[in-house]
N, C-alpha and C positions, 0 to 999 in steps of 0.2 A: 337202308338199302343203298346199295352204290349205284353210281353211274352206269346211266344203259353202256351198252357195248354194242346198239344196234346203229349200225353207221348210219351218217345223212350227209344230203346234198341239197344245193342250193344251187337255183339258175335266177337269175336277176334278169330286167328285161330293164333296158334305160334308153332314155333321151338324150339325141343328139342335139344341141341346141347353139344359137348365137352365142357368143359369152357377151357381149354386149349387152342386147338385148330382149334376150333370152324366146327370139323366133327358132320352129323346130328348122331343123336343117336335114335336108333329103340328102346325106352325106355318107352311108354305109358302104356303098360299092368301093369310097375311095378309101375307107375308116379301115374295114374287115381286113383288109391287105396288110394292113401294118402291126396287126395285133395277132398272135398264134392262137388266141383262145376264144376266140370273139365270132360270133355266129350271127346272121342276120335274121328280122321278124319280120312280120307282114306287111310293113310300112320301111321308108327307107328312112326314115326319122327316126331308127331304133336300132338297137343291136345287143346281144345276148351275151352273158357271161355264165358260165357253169362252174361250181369248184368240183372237187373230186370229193370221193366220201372220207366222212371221218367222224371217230368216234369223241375226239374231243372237243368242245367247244372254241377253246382259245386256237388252234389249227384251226378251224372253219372260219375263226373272225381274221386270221391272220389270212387267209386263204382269199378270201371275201377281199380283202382290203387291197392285196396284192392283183387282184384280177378287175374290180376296177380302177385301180390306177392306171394298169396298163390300158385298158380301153382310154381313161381320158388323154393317155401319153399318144394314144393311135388316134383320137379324134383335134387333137392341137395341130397333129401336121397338118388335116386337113382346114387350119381354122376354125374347128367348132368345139366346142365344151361338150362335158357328159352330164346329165342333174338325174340323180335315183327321184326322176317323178314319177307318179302313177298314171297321172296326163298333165296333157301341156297347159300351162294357164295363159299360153298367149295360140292366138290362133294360129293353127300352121296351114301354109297351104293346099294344093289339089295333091291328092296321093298322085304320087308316080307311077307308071308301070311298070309291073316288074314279070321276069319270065318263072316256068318251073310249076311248084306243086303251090306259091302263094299266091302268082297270076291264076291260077285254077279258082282259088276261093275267091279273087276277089270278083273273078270275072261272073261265078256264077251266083254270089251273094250280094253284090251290088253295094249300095251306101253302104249297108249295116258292118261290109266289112272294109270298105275305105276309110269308116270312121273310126276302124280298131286302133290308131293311137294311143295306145292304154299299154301300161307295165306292170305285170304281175311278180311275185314270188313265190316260187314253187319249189316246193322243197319234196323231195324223195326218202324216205325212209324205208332201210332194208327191211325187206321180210325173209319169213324159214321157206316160205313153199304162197305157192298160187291159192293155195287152200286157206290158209292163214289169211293171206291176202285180203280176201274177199269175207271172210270174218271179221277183219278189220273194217272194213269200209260199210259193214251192216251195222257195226255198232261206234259212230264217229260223225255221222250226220249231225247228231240235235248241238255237237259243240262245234262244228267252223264258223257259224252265224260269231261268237264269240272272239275267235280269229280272227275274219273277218275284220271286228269293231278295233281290237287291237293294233293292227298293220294298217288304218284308214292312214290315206297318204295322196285325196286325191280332190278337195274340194272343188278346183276351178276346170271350167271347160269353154272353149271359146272366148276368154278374155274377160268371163265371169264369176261370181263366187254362184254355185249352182245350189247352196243349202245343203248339201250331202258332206257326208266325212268323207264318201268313198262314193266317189263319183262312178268312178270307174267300173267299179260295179254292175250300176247300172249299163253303160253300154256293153260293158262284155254279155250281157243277159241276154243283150240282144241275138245272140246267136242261139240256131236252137237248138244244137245239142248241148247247151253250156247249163249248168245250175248244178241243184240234188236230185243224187237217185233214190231209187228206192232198195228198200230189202233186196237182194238176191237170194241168200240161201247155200249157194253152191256154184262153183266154176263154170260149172256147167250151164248155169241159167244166167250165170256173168257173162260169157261168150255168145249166148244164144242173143241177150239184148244186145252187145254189140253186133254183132253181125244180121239181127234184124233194122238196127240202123243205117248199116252198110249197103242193106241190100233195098233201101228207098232210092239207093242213086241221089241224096240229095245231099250228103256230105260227101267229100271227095276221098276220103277213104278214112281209117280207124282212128286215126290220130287226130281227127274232130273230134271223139267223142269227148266232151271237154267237160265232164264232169265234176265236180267242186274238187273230190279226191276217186283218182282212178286205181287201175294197176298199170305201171309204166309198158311200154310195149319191149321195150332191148333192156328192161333193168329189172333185178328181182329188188321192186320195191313198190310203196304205195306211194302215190304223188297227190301231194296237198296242191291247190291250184286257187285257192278262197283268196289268196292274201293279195293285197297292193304290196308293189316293190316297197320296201323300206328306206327312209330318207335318209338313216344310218344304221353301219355293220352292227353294230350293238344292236337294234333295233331287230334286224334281222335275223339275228343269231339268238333274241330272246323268240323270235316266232318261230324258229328251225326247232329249239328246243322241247319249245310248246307240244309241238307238232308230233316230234319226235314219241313224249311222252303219252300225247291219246294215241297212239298207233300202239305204243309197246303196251297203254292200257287195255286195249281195246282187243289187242292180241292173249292177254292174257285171260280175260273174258273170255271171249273165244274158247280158249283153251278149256276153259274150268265147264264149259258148258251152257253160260249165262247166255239169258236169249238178247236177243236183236234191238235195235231200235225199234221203241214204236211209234213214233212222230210220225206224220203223215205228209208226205213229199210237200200237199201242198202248206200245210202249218210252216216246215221251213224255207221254203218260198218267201212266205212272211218274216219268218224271222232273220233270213238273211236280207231282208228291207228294210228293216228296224237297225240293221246294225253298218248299213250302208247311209242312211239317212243322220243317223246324229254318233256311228261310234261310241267311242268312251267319252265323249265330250261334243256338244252339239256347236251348232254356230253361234250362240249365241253363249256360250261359252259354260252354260248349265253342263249338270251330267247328264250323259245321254243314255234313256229308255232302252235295252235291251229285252229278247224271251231268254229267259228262264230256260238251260236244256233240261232240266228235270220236269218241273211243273209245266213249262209251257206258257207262262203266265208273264206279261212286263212286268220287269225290275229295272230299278237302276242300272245302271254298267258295274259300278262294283258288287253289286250283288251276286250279279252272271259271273262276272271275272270270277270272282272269289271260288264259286261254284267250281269254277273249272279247272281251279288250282289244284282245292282240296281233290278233285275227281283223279287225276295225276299225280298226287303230290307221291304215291310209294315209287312211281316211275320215273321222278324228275332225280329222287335220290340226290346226288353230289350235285344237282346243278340245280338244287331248291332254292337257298339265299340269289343265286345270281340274276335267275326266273324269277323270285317275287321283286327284288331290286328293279328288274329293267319294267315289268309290270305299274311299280307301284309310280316309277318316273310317268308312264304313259297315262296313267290315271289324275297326277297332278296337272297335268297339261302337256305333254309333249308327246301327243301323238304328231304323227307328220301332218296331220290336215291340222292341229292347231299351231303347230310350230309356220306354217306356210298362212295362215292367218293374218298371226301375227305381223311377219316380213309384210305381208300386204298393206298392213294399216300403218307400216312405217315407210313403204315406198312402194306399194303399187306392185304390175308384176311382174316388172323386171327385178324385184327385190327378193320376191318369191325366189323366182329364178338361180337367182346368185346365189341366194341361202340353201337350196338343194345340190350346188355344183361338186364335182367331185375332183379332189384336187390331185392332180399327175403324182 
C-alpha cells in the first residue's frame, strides 16, 4: 500500500527559556512580534508554532524545522532561548497576567491552570466528513496510551526528577474536561456531549473540551492531543505519522462497519497512567510496563509498541521502514524523557536545558 494521501498537521507548544540557565522566561508579548507564525499559550513562558498540512513527511520535517527556528530567531532578540520541553525542569516563576479568553481560564480555574506550563503536540489529521470523524475517534482510544509512551518528553517538574516519563501528563489531567471519551456513536451525540459541557458554564467555551483526540472546531480534521511536544523534528514527525495512520485505520474500520472500541473510559484512564509513569523506558532505565490496547492486559512497551505497528502497518504504507526506524531509536533509549535523564546525570538542569534548545 502506498502512502496515505490524507494530509497532517502539527502545532508544537515550546519554551521560552534563559539560554544560560535555563529559567522559563515570561517573554512572549515581546517574542510573538517578531516571528509571522508564532502564536501565544496560556502562560507567557510559551509560544506556539503550527505548520500547514501536508501529505509528505519530509515537507512536515522540513516545515517543522523551519517554524522553529524562526521562533528561536524571534526569541534571541528578546534574550531568551526556545527548548521543545514538555515542562520546565528548572522552576519558573508566578504566571503573569494576562488579558482575553486565557485570562478567563486562568481566572476561573485557579492554580490548576497557572500551573499549565506544559507543551504538548498535536497533530490534525484530515478527515472526508464529521461523520468519519467521529468514527475515528470511537475506534482510536485503547491506542494513544501508546502514543502517549512514545512522545514521553517530560520527567522534571519544579527542579525535580518526578519518576514519570510524562510528567506532563499528569498536570494537564488536572483539567476537567481533559483525558478519554467515550463511544459516541454519531455526530449527533458528539455535539450533544459537547454542548452539554458547555452548558455547565464551567469551561469557558468549546475549545476546552480537551479531549485526548477531538474534531478540530475550523478544521475538517481529527486532533490527536495525547502527545508531549517532541525533543526532536524526527521525533515528531514519527508521532505525526503514527497518528496519521490509526486515524486513516480507524477510518477504514469505520467504513467497513467494524464496531467501536470497547475499553472502558475508565480502563483507559489507567492505561494512560501506565504510559505517563514509565513510557517506553522507566527511570530507572528498565523497560517500561505498558496496557495491551487489544487485551487490556500489562506488557512490556515493546509489546504494546509492536501491537500498534502491526495494527497500522497497511496504513503506514511508504512511511513503514521510516516509522519502525524512529520507533525502534525510542525504544533503545531515546525517548526525550531518557535523552533529558541522561543530560541530568552529566550536568544537572541546566544541561537538561541546553540539550533541548532549539537552535536559530
Amino acid at each position: 500500500m502506498e502512502r496515505s494521501t490524507r494530509r497532517m498537521g502539527v502545532e508544537e507548544e515550546l519554551l521560552l527559556v534563559d539560554p544560560d540557565d535555563g529559567t522559563p522566561l515570561g517573554l512572549a508579548p515581546a517574542v510573538l512580534p517578531a516571528a509571522a507564525d508564532l502564536d501565544g499559550e496560556m502562560r507567557a513562558e510559551q509560544v506556539e508554532t503550527g505548520s500547514i498540512p501536508h501529505d509528505d513527511p519530509g515537507a512536515l520535517a522540513a516545515d517543522l524545522r523551519r517554524r522553529r527556528a524562526d521562533a528561536a530567531r524571534a526569541a534571541r532578540i528578546s534574550g531568551a532561548a526556545v527548548a521543545a520541553l514538555a515542562t520546565s525542569p528548572v522552576a519558573p516563576g508566578p504566571a503573569t497576567s494576562v488579558e482575553g479568553r486565557y485570562g478567563r481560564i486562568l481566572e476561573r480555574f485557579g492554580r490548576i491552570a497557572s500551573a499549565q506550563l506544559t507543551n504538548g503536540q498535536h497533530v490534525h489529521v484530515e478527515i472526508a466528513s464529521r461523520e468519519e470523524g467521529v468514527g475515528v475517534l470511537d475506534r482510536i482510544g485503547s491506542w494513544l496510551p501508546v502514543l502517549r509512551a512514545l512522545s514521553a518528553n517530560s520527567p522534571f517538574w519544579q527542579g525535580e526528577d518526578t519518576g514519570y516519563a510524562s510528567y506532563r501528563s499528569l498536570v494537564w489531567a488536572r483539567m476537567p474536561s481533559a483525558g478519554p471519551s467515550r463511544v459516541f456513536g454519531s455526530v449527533a451525540a458528539y455535539d450533544e456531549a459537547v454542548a452539554a459541557m458547555v452548558a455547565t458554564d464551567t469551561i469557558v467555551d468549546d475549545g476546552m473540551v480537551y479531549f485526548d483526540a477531538r474534531l478540530a472546531a475550523h478544521f475538517p480534521t481529527v486532533e490527536v492531543r495525547v502527545t508531549d511536544v517532541s525533543l526532536t523534528v524526527d521525533d515528531a514527525v514519527t508521532v505525526a505519522l503514527l497518528a496519521r495512520a490509526l486515524v486513516a485505520t480507524a477510518a477504514a474500520a469505520w467504513a467497513a462497519g467494524a464496531p467501536p472500541d470497547t475499553a472502558p473510559v475508565e480502563a483507559l484512564r489507567l492505561a494512560h497512567w501506565r504510559a505517563a509513569r514509565a513510557g517506553c523506558v522507566a527511570s530507572d532505565g528498565e523497560t517500561g510496563v505498558l496496557v495491551h490496547p487489544v487485551t487490556g492486559r500489562p506488557v512490556p512497551a515493546p509489546e504494546a509498541v509492536a501491537a500498534l505497528l502491526d495494527h497500522v502497518d497497511d496504513a503506514l504504507g511508504d512511511d513503514r521502514e521510516a516509522v519502525k526506524a524512529g520507533v525502534a531509536r525510542v525504544l533503545d533509549g531515546a525517548t526525550g524523557a531518557a535523552v533529558q535523564r541522561a543530560a541530568f546525570a552529566s550536568g544537572g538542569l541546566t544541561a537538561v536545558v541546553r540539550a533541548a534548545l532549539v537552535d536559530p
